[in-house]
VMD Tcl script that draws the C-alpha trace (Angstrom):
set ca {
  {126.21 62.95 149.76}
  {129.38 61.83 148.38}
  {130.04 58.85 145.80}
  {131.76 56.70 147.90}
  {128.77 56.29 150.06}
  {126.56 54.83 147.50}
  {129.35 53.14 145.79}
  {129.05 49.31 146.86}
  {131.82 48.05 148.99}
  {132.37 44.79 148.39}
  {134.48 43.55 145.39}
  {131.70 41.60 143.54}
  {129.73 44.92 143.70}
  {132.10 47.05 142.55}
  {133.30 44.78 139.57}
  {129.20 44.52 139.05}
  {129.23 48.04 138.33}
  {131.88 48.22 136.42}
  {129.98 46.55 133.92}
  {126.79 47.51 134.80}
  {127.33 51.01 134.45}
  {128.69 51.46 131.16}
  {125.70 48.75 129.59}
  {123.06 51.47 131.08}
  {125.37 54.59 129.75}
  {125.10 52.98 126.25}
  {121.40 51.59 126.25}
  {120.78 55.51 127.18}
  {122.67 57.37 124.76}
  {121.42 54.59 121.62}
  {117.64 54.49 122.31}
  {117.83 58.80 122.82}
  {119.59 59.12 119.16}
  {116.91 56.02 117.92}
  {114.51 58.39 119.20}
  {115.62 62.07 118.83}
  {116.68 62.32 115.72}
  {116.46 58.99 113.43}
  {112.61 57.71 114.20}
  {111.91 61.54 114.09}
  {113.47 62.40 110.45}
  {112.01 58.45 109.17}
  {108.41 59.91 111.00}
  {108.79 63.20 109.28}
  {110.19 61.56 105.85}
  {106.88 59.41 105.88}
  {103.91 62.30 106.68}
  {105.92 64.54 103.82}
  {104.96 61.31 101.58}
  {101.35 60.89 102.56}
  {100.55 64.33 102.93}
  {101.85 64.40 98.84}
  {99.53 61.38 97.83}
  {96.35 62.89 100.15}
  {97.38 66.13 98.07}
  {97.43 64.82 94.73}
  {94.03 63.12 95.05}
  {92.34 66.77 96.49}
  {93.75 68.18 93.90}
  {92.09 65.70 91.33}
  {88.62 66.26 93.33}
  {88.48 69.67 93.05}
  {86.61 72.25 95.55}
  {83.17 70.50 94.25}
  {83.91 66.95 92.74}
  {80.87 65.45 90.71}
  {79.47 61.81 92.11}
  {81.33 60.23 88.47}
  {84.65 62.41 89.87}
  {84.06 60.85 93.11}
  {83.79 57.46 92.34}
  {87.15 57.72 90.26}
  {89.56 58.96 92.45}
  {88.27 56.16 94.78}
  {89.25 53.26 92.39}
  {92.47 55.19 91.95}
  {93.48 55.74 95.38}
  {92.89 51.78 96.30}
  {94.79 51.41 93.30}
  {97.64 53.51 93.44}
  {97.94 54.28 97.49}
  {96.13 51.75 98.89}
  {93.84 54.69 100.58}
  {90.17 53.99 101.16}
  {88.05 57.00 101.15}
  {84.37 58.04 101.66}
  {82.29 60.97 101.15}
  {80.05 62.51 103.25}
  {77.70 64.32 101.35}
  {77.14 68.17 102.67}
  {79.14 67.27 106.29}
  {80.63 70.45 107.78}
  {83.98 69.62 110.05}
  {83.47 71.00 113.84}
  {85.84 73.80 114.40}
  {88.40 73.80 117.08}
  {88.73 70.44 117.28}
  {92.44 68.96 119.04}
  {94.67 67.01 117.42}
  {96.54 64.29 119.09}
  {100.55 64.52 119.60}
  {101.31 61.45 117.11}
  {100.15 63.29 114.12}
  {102.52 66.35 115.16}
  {104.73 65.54 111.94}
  {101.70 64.92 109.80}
  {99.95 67.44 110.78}
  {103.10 70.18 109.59}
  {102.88 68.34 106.32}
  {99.70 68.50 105.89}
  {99.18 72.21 106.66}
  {101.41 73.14 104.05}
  {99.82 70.93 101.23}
  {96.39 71.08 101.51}
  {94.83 74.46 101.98}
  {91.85 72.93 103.70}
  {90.22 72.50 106.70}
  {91.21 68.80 107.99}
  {90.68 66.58 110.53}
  {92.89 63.46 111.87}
  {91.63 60.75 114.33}
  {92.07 57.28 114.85}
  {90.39 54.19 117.08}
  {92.26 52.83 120.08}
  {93.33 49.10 119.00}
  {92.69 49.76 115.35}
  {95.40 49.25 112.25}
  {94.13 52.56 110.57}
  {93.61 56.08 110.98}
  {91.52 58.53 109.41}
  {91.84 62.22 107.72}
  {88.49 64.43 107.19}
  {88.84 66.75 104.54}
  {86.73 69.59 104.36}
  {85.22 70.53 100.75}
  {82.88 72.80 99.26}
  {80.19 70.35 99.41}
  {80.97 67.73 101.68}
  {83.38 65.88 103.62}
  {85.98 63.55 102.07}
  {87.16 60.53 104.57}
  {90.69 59.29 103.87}
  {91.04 55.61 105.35}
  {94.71 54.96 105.79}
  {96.52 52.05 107.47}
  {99.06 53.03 110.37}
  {101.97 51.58 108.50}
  {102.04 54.71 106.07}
  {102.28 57.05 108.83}
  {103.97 55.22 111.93}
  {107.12 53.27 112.08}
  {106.59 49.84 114.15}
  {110.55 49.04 114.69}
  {111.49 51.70 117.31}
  {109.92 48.93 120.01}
  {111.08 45.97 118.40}
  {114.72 47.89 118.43}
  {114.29 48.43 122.05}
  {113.52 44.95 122.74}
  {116.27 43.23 120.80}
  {118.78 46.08 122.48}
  {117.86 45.29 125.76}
  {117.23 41.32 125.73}
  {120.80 41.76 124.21}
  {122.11 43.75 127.11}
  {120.27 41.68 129.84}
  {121.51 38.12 128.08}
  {124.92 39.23 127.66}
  {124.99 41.15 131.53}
  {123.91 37.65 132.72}
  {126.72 35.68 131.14}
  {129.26 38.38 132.69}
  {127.94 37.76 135.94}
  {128.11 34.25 135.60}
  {131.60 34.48 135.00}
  {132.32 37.08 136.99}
  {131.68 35.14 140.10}
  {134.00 32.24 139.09}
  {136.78 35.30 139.05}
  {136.15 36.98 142.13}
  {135.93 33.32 144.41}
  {139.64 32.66 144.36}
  {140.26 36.14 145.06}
  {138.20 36.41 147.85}
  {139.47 33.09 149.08}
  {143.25 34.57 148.93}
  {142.34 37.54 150.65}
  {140.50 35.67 153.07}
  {143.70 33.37 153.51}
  {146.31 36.57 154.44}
  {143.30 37.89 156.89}
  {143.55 34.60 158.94}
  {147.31 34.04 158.49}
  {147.11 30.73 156.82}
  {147.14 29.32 153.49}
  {144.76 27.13 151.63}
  {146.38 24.03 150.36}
  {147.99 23.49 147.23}
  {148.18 26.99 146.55}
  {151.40 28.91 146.30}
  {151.81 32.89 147.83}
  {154.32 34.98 146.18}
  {155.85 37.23 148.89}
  {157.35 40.52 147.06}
  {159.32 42.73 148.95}
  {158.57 46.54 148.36}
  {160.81 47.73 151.06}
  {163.91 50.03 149.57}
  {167.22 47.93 150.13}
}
mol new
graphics top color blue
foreach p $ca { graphics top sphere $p radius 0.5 }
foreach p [lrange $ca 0 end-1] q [lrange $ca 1 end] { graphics top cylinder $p $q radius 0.2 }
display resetview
């Protein structure tokens, strides 16, 4: 197939996609780099933080944390991290259980600060998440709000780029048919060997004298 045959033909169409083209081109290239590499290294900057502050509270636990232990590193982590947390007295985590692809970064950061069986999971339509921590004698519940974890501009950006793109595409157009009329019309005038009223033709000779 070649490109003339799904170029368009007409003059508006091809002025259209002019403009059209490099608006897509650019909408492309800025949501991929949003995507690919800033949201990613702001996702991965975040879980490195959490995983830190979920650390430092194990760590104050301990591998058996008395009921008074317990109840302190509660108060403290509403206090200082805003994290809610439970304990499930003698729970056992279920091996082999899968992990969903949002907590990829998490996950990583996790792995590499707590040297425990965890779990993560989270509630469809819910502002929080949750991360099971294995210990010796129980289970310790981490209740964290999404906003420590997940970044909630990347779809806002999107939005505000392309409203931007379609308001600004729409103007163009507008405009761009106010251009292209009196063209066509002139063209139109030469085809049918006649000339519209009131408007002068400029004959230029390209012949060699």
């Amino acid at each position: 197939m070649r490109l003339r045959n799904i170029t368009p033909k007409s003059l508006f169409g091809r002025m259209l996609a002019i403009i059209l083209v490099p608006i897509i081109l650019v909408q492309i290239i800025s949501v991929s780099i949003f995507y690919e590499r800033h949201w990613d290294w702001v996702s991965r900057h975040m879980s490195k933080n959490l995983a830190k502050d979920l650390g430092l509270l194990i760590d104050e636990l301990g591998n058996e944390p008395s009921k008074d232990q317990r109840a302190l590193s509660a108060v403290r982590a509403r206090q200082y991290f805003d994290i809610i947390f439970y304990w499930l007295d003698g729970g056992i985590l279920k091996p082999n259980q899968s992990f969903k692809s949002k907590f990829r970064n998490f996950r990583t950061s996790l792995e590499s600060r707590i040297k425990k069986p965890f779990y993560l999971s989270s509630i469809e339509d819910s502002t929080k998440f949750y991360v099971d921590i294995q210990l010796a004698n129980g289970i310790v519940r981490m209740n964290i709000d999404n906003k420590r974890l997940f970044v909630p501009t990347g779809i806002t950006f999107i939005m505000w780029s392309v409203g931007a793109s379609v308001i600004l595409f729409s103007i163009a157009i507008i405009f761009l048919r106010g251009q292209v009329r009196p063209i066509l019309r002139l063209a139109n005038c030469f085809l049918n060997r006649s000339v519209v009223p009131g408007t002068t033709v400029l004959l230029i000779n390209t012949e060699p004298s």
